[in-house]
N, C-alpha and C positions, 0 to 999 in steps of 0.2 A: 231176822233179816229176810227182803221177799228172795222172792227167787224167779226167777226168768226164765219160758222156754221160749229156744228157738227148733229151726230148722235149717240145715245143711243143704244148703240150694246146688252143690259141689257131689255130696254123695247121701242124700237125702236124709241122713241120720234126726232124729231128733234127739236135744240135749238141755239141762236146766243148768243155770248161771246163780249162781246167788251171790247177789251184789248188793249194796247200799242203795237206796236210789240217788244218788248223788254218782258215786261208779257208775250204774249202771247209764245214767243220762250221757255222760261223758263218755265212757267207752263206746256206746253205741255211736253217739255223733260221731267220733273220731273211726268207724270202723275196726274196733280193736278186739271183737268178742270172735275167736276162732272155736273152730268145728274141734271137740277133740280127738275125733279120729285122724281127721286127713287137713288136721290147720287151715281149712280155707277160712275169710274171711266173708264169703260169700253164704251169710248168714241172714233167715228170717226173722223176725218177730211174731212167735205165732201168743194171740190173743186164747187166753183159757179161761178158765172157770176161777172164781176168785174163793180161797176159805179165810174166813176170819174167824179167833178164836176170840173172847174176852173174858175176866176172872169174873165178870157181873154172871147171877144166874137169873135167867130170864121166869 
């Protein structure tokens, strides 16, 4: 399942979401992904570094 970070633009925390990307499309549109320290909604999208693993060996 991926996983998601953001940022707490509220009390700057950063936090990872692991969502479907199907959840995650929809909760982000709708504003539903809160901070979970301090429940804000007032949440980033921070952009990372992406890993993939696959069972091929290269």
């Amino acid at each position: 399942m991926p996983q998601y970070d953001y940022k707490c633009e509220s009390c700057k925390r950063k936090f990872t979401v692991k969502l479907s990307i199907i959840e995650h499309e929809e909760q982000d549109r709708k504003h539903k992904i809160k901070c979970p320290k301090c429940t804000s909604t007032e949440v980033r999208h921070l952009i990372e570094s992406v890993f993939v693993t696959t069972s091929k060996k290269s």
